[in-house]
N, CA, C and O atoms as a MOPAC input file, in Angstrom:
PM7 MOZYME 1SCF
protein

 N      1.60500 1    16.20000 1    -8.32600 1
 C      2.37800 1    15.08000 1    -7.81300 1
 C      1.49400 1    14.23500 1    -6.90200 1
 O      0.47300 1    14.46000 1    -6.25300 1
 N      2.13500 1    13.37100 1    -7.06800 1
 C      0.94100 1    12.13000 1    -6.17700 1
 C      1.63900 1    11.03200 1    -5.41500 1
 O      2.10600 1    10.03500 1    -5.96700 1
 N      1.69900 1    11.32500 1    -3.78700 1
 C      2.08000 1    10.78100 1    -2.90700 1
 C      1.78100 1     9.23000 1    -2.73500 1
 O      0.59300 1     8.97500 1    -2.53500 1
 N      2.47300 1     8.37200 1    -2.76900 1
 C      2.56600 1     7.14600 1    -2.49200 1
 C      3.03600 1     6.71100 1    -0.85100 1
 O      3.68800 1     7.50700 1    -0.17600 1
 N      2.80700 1     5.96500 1    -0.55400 1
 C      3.34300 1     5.21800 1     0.98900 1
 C      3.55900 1     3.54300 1     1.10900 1
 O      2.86200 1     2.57200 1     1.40400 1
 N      4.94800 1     3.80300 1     0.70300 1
 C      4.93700 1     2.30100 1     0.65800 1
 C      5.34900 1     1.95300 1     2.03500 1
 O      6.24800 1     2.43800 1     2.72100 1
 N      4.37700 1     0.86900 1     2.33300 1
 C      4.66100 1     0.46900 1     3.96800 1
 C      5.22000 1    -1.21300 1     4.36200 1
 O      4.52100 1    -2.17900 1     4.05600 1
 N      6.06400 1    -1.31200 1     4.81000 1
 C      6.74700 1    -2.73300 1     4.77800 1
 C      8.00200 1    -2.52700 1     5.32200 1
 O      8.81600 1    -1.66200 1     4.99900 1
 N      8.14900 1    -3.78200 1     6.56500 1
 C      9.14400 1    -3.97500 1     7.50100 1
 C     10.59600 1    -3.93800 1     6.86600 1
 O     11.60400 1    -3.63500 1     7.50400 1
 N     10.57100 1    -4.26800 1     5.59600 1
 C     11.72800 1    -4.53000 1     4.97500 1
 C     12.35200 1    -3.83700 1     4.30900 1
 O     11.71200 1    -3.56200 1     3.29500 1
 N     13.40600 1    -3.33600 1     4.33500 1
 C     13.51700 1    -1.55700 1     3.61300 1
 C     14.36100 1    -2.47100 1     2.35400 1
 O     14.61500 1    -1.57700 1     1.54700 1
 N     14.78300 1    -3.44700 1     1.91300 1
 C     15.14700 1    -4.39500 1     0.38200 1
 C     13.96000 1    -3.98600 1    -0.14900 1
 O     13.85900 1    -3.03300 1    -0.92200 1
 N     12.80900 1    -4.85300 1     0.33700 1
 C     11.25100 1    -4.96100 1    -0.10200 1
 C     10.29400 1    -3.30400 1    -0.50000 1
 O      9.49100 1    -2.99000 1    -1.37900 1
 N     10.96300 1    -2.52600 1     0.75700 1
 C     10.30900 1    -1.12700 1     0.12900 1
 C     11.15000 1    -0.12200 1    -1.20000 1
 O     10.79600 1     0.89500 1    -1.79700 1
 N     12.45400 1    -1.02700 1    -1.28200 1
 C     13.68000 1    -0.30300 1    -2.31500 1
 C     12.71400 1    -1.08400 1    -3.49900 1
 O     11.95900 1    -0.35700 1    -4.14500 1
 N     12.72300 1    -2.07200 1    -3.69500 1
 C     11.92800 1    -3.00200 1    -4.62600 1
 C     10.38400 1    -2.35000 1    -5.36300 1
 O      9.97800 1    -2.49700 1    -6.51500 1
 N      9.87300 1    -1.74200 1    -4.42200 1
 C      8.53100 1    -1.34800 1    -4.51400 1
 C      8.31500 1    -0.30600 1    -5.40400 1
 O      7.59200 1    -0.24200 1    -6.39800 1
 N      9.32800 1     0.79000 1    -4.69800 1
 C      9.56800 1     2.11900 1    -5.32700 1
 C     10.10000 1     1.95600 1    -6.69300 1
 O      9.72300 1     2.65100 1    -7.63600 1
 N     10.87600 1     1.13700 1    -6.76900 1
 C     12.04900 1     0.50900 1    -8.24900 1
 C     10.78100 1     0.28400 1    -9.66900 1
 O     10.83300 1     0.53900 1   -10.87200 1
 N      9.79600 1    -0.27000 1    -8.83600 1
 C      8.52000 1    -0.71700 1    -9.56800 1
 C      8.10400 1    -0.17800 1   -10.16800 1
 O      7.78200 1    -0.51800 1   -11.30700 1
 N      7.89000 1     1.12300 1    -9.56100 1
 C      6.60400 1     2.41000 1    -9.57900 1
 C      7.63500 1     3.63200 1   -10.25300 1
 O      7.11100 1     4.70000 1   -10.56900 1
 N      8.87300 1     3.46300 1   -10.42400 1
 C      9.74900 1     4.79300 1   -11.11100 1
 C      9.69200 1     4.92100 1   -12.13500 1
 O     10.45600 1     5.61600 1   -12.80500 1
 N      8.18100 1     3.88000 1   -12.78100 1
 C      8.26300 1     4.40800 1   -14.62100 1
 C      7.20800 1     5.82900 1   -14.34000 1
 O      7.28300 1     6.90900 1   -14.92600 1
 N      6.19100 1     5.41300 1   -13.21300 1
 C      5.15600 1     6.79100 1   -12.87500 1
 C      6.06200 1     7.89700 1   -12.50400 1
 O      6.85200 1     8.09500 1   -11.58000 1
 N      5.67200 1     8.54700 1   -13.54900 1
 C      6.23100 1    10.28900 1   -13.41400 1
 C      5.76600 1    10.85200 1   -12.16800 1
 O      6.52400 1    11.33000 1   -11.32300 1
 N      4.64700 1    10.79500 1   -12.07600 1
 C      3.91500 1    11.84700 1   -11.20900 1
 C      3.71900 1    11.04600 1    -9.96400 1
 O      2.57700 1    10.94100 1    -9.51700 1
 N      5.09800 1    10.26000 1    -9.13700 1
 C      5.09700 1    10.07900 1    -8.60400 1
 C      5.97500 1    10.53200 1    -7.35000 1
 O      7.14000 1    10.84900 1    -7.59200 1
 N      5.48600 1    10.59500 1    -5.93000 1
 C      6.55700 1    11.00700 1    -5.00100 1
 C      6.55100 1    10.12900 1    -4.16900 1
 O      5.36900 1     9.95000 1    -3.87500 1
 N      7.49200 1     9.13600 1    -3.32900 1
 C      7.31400 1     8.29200 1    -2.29500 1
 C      8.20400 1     8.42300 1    -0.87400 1
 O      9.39100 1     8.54900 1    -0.57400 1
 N      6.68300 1     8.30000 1    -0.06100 1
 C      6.94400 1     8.10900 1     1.57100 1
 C      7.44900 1     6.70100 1     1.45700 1
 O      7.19900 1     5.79000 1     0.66900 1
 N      8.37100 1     6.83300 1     2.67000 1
 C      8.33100 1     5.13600 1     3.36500 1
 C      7.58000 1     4.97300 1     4.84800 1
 O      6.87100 1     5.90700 1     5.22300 1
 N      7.72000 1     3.88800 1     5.62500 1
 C      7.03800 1     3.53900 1     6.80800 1
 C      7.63700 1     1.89800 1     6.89600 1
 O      7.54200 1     1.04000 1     6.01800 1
 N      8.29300 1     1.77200 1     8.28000 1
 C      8.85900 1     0.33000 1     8.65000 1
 C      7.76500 1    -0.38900 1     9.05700 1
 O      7.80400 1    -1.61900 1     9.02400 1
 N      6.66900 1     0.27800 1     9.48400 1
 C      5.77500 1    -0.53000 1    10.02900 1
 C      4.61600 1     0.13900 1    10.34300 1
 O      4.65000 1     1.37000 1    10.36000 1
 N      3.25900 1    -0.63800 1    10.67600 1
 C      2.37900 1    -0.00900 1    10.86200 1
 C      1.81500 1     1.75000 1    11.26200 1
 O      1.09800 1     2.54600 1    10.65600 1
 N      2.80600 1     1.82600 1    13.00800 1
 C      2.73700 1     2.14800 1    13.42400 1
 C      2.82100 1     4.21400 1    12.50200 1
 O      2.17800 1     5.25000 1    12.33000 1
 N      4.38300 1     3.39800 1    12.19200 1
 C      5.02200 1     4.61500 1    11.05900 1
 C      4.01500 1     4.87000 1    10.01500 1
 O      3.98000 1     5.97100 1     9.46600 1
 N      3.22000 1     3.95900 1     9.71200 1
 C      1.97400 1     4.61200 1     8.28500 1
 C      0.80900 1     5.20000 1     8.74800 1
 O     -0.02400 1     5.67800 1     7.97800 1
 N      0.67600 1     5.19800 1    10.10600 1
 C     -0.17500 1     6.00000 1    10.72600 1
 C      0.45700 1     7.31600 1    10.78100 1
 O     -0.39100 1     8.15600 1    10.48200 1
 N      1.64100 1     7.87500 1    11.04900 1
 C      2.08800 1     9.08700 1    11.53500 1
 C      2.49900 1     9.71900 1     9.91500 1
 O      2.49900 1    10.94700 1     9.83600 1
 N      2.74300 1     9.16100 1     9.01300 1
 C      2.70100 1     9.51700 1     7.86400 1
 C      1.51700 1     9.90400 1     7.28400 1
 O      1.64200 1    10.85000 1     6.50600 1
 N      0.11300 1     9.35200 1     7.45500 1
 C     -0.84900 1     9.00500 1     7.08300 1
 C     -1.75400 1    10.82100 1     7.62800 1
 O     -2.41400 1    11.49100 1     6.83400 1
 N     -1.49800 1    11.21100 1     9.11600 1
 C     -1.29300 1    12.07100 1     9.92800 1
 C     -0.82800 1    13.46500 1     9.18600 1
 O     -1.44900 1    14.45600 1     8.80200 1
 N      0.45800 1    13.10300 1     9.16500 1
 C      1.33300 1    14.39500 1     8.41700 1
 C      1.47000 1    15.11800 1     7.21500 1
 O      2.11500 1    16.13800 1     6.97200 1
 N      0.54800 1    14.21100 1     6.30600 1
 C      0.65300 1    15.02100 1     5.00900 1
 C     -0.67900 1    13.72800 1     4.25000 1
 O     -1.20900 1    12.69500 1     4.66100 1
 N     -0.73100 1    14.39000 1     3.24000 1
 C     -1.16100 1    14.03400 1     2.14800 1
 C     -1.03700 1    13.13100 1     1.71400 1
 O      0.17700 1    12.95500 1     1.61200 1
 N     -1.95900 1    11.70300 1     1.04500 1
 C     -1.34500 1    10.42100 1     0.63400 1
 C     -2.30300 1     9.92900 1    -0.44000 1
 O     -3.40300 1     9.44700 1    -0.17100 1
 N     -1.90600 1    10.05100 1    -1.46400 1
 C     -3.09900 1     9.22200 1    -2.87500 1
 C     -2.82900 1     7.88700 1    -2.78700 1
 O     -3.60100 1     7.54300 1    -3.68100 1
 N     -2.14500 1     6.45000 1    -2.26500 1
 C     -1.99000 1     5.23600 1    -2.40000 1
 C     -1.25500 1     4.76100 1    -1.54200 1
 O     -0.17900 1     5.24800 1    -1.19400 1
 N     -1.65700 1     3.96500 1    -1.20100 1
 C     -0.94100 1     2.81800 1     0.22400 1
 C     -0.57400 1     1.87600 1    -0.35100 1
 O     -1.46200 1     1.21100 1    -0.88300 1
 N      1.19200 1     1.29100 1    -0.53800 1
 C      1.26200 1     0.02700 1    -0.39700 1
 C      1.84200 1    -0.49300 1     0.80200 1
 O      2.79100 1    -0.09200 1     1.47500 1
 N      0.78400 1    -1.84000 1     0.97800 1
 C      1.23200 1    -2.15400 1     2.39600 1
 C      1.22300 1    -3.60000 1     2.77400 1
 O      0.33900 1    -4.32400 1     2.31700 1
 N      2.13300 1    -4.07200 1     3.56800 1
 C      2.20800 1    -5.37200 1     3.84300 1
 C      1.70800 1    -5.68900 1     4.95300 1
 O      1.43200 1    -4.76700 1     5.72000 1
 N      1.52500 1    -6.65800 1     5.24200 1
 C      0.38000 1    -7.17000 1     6.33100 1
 C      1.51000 1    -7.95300 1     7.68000 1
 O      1.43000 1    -7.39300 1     8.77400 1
 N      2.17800 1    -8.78200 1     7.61600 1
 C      3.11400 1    -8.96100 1     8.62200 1
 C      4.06800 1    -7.89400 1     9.06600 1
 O      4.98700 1    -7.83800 1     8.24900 1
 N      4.21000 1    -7.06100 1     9.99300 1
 C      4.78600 1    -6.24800 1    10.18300 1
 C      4.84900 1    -6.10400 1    11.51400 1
 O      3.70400 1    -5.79600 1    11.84500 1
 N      5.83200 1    -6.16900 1    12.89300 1
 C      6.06000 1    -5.58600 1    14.13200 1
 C      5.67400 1    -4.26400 1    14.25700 1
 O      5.77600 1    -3.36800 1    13.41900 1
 N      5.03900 1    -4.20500 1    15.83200 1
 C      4.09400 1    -2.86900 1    16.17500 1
 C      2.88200 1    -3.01700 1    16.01900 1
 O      2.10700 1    -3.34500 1    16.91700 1
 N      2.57300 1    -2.78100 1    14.81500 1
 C      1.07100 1    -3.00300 1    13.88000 1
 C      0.86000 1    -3.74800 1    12.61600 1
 O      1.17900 1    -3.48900 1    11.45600 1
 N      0.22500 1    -4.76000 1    13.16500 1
 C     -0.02000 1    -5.49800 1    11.82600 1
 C     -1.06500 1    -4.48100 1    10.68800 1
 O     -1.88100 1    -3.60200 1    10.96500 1
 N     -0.63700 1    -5.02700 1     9.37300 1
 C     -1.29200 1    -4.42500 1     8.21200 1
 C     -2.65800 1    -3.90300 1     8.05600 1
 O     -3.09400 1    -2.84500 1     7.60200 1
 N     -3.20700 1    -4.95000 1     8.56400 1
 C     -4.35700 1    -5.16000 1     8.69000 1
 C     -5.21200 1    -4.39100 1     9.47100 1
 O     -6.37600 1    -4.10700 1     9.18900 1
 N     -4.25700 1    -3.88800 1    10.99300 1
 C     -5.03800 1    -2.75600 1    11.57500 1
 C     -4.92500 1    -1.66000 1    11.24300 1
 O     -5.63800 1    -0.84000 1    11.82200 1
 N     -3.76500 1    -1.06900 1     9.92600 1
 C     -3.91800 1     0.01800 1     9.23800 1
 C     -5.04500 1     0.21800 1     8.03600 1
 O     -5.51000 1     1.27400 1     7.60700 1
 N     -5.30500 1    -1.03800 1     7.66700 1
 C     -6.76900 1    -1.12300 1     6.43700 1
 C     -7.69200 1    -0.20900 1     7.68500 1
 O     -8.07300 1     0.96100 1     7.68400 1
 N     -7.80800 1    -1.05800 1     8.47500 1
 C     -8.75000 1    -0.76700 1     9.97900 1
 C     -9.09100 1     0.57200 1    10.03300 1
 O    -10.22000 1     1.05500 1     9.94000 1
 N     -8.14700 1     1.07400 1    10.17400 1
 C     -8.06800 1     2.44100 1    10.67200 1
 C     -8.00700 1     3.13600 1     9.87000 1
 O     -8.76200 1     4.02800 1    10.25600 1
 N     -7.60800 1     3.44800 1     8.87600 1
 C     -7.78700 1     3.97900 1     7.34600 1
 C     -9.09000 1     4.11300 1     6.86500 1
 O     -9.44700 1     5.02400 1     6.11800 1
 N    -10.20700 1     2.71400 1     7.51900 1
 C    -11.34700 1     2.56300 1     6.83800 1
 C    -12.15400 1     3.27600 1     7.55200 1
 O    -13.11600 1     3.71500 1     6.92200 1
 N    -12.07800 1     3.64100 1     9.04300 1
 C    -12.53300 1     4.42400 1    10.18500 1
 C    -12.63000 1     5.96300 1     9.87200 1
 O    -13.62600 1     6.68100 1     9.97200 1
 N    -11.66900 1     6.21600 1     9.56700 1
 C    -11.26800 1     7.47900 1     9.60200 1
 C    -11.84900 1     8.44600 1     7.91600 1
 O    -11.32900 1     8.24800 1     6.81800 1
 N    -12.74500 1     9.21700 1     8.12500 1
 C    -13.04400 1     9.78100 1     6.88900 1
 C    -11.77300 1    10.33500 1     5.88000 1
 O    -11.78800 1    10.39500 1     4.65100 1
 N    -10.77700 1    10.68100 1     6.72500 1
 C     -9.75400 1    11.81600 1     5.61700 1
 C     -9.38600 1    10.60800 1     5.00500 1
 O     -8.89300 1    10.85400 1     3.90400 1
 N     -9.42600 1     9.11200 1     5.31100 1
 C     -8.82500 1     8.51300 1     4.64500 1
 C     -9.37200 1     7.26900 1     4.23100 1
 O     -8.56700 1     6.44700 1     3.79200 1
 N    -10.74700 1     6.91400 1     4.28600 1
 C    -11.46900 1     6.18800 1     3.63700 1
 C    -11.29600 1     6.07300 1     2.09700 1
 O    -10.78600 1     5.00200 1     1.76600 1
 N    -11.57100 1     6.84600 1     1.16100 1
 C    -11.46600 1     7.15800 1    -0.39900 1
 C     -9.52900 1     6.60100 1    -0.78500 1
 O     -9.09000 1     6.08500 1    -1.81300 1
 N     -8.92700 1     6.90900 1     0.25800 1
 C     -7.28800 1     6.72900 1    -0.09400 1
 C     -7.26600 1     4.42500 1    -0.77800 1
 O     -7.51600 1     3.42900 1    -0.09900 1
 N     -6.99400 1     4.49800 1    -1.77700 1
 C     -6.76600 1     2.73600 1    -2.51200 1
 C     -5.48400 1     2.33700 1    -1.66000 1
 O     -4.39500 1     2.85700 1    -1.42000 1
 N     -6.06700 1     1.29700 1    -1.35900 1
 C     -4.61300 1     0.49900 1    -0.38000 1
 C     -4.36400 1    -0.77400 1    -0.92200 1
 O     -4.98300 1    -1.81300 1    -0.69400 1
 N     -3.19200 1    -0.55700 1    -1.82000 1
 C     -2.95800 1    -2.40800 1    -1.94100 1
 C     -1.91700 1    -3.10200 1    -1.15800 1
 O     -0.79200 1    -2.82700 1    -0.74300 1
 N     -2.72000 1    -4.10000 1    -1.11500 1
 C     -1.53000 1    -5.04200 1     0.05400 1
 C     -0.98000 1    -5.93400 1    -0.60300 1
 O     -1.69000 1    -6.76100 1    -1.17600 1
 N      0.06700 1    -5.98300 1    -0.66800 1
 C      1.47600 1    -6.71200 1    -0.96200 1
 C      2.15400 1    -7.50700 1    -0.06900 1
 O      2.94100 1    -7.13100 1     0.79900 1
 N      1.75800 1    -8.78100 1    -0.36600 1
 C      2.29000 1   -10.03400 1     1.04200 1
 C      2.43000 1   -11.14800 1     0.82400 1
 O      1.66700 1   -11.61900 1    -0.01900 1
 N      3.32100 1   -11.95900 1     1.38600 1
 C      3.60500 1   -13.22800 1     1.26000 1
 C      2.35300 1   -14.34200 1     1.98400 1
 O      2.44100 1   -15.55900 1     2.14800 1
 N      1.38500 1   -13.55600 1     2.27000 1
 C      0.11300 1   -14.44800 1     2.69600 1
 C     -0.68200 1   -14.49200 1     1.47500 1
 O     -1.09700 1   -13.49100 1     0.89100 1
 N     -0.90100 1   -15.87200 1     1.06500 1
 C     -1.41400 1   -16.19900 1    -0.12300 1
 C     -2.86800 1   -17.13200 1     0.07500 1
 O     -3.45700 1   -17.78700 1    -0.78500 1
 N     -3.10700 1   -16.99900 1     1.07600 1
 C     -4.13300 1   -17.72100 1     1.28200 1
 C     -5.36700 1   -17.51600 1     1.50700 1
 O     -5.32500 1   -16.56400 1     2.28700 1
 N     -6.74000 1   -17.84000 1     1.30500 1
 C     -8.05700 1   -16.96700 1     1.14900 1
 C     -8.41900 1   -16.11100 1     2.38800 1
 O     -8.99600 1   -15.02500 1     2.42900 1
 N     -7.94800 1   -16.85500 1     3.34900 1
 C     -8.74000 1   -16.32200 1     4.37600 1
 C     -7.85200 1   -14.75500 1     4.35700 1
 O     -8.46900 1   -13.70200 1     4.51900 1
 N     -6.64800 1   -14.78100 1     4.18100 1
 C     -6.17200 1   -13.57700 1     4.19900 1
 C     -6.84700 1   -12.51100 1     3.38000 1
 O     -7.24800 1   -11.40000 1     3.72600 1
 N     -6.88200 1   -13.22800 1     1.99300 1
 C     -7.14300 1   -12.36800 1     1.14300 1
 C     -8.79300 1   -11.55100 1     0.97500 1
 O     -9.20900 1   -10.49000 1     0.50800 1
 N     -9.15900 1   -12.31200 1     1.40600 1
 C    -10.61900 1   -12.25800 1     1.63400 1
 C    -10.90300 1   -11.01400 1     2.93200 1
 O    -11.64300 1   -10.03000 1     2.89400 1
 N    -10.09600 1   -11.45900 1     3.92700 1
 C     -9.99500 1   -10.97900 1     5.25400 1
 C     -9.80200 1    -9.14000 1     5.06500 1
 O    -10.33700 1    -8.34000 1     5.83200 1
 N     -9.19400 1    -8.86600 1     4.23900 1
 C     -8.05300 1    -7.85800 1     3.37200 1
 C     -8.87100 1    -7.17200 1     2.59000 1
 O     -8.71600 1    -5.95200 1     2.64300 1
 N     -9.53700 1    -7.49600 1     2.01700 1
 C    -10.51800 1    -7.11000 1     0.93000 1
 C    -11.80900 1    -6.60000 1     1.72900 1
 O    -12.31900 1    -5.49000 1     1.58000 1
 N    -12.31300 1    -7.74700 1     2.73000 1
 C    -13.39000 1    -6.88200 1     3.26600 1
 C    -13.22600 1    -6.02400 1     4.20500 1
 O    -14.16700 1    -5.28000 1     4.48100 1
 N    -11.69500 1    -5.90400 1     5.08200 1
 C    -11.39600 1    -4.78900 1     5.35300 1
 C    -11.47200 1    -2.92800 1     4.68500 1
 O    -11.34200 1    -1.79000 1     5.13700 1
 N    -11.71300 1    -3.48800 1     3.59900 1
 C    -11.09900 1    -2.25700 1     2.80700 1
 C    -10.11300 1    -2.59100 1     2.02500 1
 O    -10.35500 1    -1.90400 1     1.03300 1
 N     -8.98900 1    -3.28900 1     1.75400 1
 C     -8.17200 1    -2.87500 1     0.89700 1
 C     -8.80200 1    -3.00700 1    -0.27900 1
 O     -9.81300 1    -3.70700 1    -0.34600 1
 N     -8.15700 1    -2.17300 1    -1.68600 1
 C     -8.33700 1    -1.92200 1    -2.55500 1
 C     -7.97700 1    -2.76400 1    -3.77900 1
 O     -8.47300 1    -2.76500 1    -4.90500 1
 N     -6.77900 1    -3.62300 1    -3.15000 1
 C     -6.82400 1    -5.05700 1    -4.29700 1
 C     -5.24700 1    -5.48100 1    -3.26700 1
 O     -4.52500 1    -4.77400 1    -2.56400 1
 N     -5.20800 1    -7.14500 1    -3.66400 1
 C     -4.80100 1    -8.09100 1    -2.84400 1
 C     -3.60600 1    -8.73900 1    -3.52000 1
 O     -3.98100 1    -9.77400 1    -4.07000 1
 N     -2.16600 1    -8.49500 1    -3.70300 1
 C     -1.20300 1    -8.55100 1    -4.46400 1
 C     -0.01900 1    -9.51100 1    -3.58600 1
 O      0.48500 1    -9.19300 1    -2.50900 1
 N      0.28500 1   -10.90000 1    -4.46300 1
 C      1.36600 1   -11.67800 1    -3.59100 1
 C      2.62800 1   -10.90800 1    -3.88200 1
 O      2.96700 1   -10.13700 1    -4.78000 1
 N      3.27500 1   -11.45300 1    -2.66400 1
 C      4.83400 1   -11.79200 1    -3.45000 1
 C      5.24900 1   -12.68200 1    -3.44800 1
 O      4.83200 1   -13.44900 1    -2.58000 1
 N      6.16500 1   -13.11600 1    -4.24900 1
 C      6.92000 1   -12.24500 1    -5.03400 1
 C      6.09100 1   -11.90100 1    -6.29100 1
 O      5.49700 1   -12.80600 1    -6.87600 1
 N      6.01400 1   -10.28700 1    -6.84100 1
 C      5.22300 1    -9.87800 1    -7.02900 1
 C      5.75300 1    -9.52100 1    -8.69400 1
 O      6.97200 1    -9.44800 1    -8.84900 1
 N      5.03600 1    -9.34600 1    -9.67700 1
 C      5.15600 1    -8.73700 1   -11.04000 1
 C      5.32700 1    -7.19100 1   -10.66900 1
 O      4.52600 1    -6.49900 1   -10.04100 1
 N      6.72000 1    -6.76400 1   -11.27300 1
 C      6.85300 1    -5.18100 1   -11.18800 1
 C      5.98500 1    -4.27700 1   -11.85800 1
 O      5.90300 1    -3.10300 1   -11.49800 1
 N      5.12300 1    -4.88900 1   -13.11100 1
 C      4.84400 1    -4.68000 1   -14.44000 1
 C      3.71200 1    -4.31900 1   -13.92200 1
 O      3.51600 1    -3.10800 1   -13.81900 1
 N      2.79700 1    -5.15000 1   -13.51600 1
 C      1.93900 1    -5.36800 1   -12.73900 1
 C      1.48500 1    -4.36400 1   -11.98500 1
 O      0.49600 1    -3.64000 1   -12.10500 1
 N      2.47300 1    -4.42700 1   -11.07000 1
 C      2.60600 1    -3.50600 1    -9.54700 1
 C      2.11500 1    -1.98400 1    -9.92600 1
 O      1.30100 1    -1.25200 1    -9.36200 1
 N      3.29500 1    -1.70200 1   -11.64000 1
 C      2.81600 1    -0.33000 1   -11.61300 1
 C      1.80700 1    -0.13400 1   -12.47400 1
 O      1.18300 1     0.91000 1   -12.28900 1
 N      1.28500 1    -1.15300 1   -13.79000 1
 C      0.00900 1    -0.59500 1   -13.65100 1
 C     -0.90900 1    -0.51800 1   -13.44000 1
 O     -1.75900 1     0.03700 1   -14.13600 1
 N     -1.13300 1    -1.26100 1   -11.98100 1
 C     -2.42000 1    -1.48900 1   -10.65000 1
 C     -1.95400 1     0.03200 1    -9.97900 1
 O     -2.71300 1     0.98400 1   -10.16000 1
 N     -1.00900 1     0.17600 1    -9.40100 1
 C     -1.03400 1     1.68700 1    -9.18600 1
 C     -0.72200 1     3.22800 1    -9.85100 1
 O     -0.50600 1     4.27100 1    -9.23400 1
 N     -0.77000 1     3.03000 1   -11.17100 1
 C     -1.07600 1     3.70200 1   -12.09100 1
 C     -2.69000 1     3.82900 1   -12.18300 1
 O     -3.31100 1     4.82400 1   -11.80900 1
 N     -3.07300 1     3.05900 1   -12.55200 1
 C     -4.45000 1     2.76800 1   -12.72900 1
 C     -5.16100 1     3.24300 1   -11.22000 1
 O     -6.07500 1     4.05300 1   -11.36800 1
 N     -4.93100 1     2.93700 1   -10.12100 1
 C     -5.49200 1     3.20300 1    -8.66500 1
 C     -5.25400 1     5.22300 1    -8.71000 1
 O     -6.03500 1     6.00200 1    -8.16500 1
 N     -4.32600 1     5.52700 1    -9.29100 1
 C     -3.59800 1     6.91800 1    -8.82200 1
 C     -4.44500 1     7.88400 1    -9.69700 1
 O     -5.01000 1     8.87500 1    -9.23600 1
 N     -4.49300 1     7.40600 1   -11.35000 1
 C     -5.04900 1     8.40200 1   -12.15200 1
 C     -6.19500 1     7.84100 1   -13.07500 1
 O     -6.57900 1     8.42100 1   -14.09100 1
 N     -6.58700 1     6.91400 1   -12.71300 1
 C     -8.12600 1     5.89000 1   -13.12600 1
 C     -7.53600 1     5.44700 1   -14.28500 1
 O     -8.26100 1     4.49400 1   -14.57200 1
 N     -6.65500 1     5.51900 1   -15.17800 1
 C     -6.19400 1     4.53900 1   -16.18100 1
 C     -5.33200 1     3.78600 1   -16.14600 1
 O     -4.93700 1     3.49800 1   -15.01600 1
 N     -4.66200 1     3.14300 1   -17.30100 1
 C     -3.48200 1     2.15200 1   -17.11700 1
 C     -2.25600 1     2.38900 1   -17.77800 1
 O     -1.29400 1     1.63500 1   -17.92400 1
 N     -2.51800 1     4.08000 1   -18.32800 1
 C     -1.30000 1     4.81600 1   -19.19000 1
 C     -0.13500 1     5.09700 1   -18.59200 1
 O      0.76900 1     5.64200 1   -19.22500 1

């Protein structure tokens, strides 16, 4: 089984996420309201994929790429960010942080899961 963390202020937006990803079998999913929460998740167990949004109260997104990228147990972990910031500097910003690929919304479900299909078990099956 392969732990997911979808991270985003919006628990519609994290129902949405998961809805995405329920064709992957071998999937199990954490949530997190906000930064802060994907750190203590991040902490507590085991995590093969981050999705995460970048506007968020507490901790912005961005200082979880941060700290994710710091930290050895969790360097190798693919983080895609999922956000209504569509603009280069973000995306760019995001990318050379570390994240693992740079996804708007409103977002392709289709998409969604097989970028994290593909991130989870190296293909797109």
């Amino acid at each position: 089984m392969k732990n997911v963390l979808v991270v985003d202020d919006s628990a519609t937006m994290r129902r949405m996420v998961m809805a995405s990803l329920k064709t992957i079998a071998q999937a199990a999913f954490l949530e997190a309201a906000n930064g802060l929460e994907a750190i203590e998740r991040l902490a507590v167990g085991a995590v093969d994929l981050v999705i995460l949004d970048l506007n968020m109260p507490d901790m912005h997104g961005m200082e979880v790429v941060s700290f994710m990228r710091k930290h050895a147990s969790f360097q190798k972990v693919p983080i895609i960010v999922l956000t209504t910031r569509g603009d280069d500097e973000s995306r760019s910003g995001a990318l050379q942080a570390g994240a693992t690929l740079y996804l708007n919304k409103p977002f392709n479900p289709a998409a969604l899961a097989a970028s994290a299909r593909g991130l989870l078990f190296g293909d797109a099956n």
